[in-house]
C-alpha angles and dihedrals in degrees: 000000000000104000113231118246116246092219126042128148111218107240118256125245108285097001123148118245093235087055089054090045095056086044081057095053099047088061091062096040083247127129119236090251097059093040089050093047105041098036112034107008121103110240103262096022119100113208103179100092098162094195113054100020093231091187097053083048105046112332114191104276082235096072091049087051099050083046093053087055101043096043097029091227110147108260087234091058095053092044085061086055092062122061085245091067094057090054116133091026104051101008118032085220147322095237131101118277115262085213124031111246094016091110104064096032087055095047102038100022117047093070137026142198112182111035137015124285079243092064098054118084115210124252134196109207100168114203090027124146126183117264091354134128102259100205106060099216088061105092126213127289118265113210133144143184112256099213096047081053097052095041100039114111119245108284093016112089122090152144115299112218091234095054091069097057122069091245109102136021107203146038118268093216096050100013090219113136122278103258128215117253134172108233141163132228091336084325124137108217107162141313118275092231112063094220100043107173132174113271125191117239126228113270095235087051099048078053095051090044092049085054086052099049093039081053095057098032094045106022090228126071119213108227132188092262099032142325124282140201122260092252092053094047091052090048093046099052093039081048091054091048087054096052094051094048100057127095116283102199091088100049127103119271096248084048097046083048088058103045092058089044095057092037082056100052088040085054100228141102118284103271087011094284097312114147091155122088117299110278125180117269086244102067089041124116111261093249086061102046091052089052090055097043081050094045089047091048086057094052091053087049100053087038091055096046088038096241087121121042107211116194099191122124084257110039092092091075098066091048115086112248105258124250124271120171123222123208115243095233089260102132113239119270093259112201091210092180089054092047090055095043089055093048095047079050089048093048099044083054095057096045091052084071107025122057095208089045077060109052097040090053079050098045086048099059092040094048091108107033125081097180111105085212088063098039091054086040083065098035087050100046081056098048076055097054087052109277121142118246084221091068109048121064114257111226129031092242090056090050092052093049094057087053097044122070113251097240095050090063097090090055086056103052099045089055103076095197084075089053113128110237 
């Protein structure tokens, strides 16, 4: 049995595991190498690949495994810290394609947000994986948030997961920008620049990054029409960076339009400044990929307040859902007198030009009387409102025998209480 550690700092939210590691190590006056080698390496296997940062991407399940016993934190917990642990979320998956050049077609090209499916030209880039270095010799970013540096107790600060991929710029408790350090194996060291110094965020990037961090903390990300879930959120927004860094020579004019409309909020060059051949966001220098996120905070933005119509599949998400009144159950005021006055014009108009129109208006407002005075006072107010003689009976006794079968007449006749008076 694996003997549990004395000491073990439980891991931050969103930390790497190589940053908790190195936290770890710290606690014993070791250095993560030796706490990796001697601890949870398999003799023979060496773990401590600088470059690519093999353990934040798919450590051996062993060494998980050996982590979860000696700190006592749940497996599940240390897989999220790696980028394994976000598949099928954030990666489809770290295999090998099947096909070559699925990847990248499955995960850019099934949807859009900005521009039609008809403006985007397709791509093969075999070997690709979202959000990924491309070349395998290139390591991680290493970025951090100033203000988490300078306030962080002593043996707390670390690496977030999400800060070594190009898929935010700033940090989601100060909302300053995420800033470069040199660093070893999840090791801060220094910042790059001498005078590093806090810097806020956009508005419209510290949103979109929100977005980003709910989306990995949560697996569902709230937008303006409905919520989504996390896989949506990082295609769409992968989706979104590819669309603005195509070429836009071959874009309809309302989309070109757009496109320099959204690159001149976001205050860079159109494509960041790219005048080479299209590349994939991923093997792009940093500068360039934080134009493009910038450039991509400021679409969602112009797409959410309707200065920028988007026609993509999934444009209609960051749009709110319009407005659509429901009735409160309360029945409509109904003018009943005015209902029925409308229908008695209707129906004289009707009788002024058809014959039968005519007798049955007639036959209506005599139903009830048997006095033949009554009967002609009606006949008569109707011959006044435009209605020719010729078309209404003359007596009350006629209107009644057109309404009356033949061979009922003689029933009638024998009852007195039927006579006319």
């Amino acid at each position: 049995m694996t003997a549990r550690w004395p000491l073990h700092p439980p891991p931050s939210e969103g930390e790497a595991l190589t940053s908790w590691l190195s936290r770890l190590a710290e606690v014993y006056g070791l250095s993560v190498e030796e706490l990796i080698r001697h601890n949870l390496g398999s003799p023979g296997r060496d773990l401590l690949d600088h470059r690519t940062s093999a353990l934040d991407l798919n450590p051996p399940s062993v060494v998980l495994s050996v982590l979860a016993e000696r700190t006592g934190v749940p497996l599940d917990q240390l897989r999220h810290m790696t980028i394994a642990g976000q598949v099928p979320w954030l990666v489809d998956t770290l295999d090998s394609e099947p096909v070559s050049g699925e990847a990248f077609d499955t995960y850019v090209h099934q949807d859009s947000v900005l521009l039609t499916a008809k403006e985007r030209p397709g791509r093969q880039v075999p070997g690709w994986r979202a959000w990924l270095p491309t070349d395998p010799k290139r390591g991680p970013l290493r970025r951090a948030c100033p203000t988490c540096q300078s306030t962080s107790a002593a043996g707390t600060f670390g690496f977030t997961l999400i800060s070594q991929l190009p898929l935010t710029l700033s940090c989601p408790h100060h909302g300053c920008y995420l800033e470069p350090a040199f660093g070893g194996l999840g090791a801060f060291a220094a910042w790059e620049e001498q005078d590093t110094r806090a810097r806020a965020a956009p508005a419209a990037v510290f949103v979109m990054d929100a977005r980003t961090h709910q989306a990995l903390r949560t697996g569902t990300v709230t937008l303006p029409r409905r919520s989504v879930h996390a896989g949506v959120w990082f295609r769409l927004l992968r989706t979104l960076i590819d669309e603005l860094s195509g070429p836009v020579s071959a874009l309809r004019t309302r989309s070109h339009r757009s496109v320099r409309r959204i690159w001149h909020t976001a205050g860079h060059p159109i494509r960041a400044g790219m005048v080479a051949p299209w590349h994939p966001y991923e093997s792009l220098p940093r500068a360039r990929q934080q134009m493009l996120l910038e450039a991509a905070a400021a679409t969602l933005d112009l797409i959410e307040t309707g200065e920028v119509i988007a026609h993509g599949t999934l444009a209609s998400l960051l749009t709110p859902e319009p407005h659509r009144p429901v009735p409160d159950g309360t029945p409509p005021d109904r003018h009943y007198w005015q209902e029925a006055e409308d229908a008695l014009n209707t129906a004289i108009a009707l009788a002024q030009h058809d014959p039968a129109a005519a007798r049955q208006l007639l036959a209506t407002l005599t139903a009830l009387t048997r006095s033949e005075a009554t009967f002609q006072r009606i006949r008569d107010d109707l011959i006044a409102l435009g209605i020719p003689d010729d078309h209404l009976p003359p007596t009350l006794a006629e209107q009644r025998a057109r309404q009356i079968p033949a061979n009922a007449c003689h029933i009638l006749s024998d009852d007195p209480s039927q006579d006319i008076e």
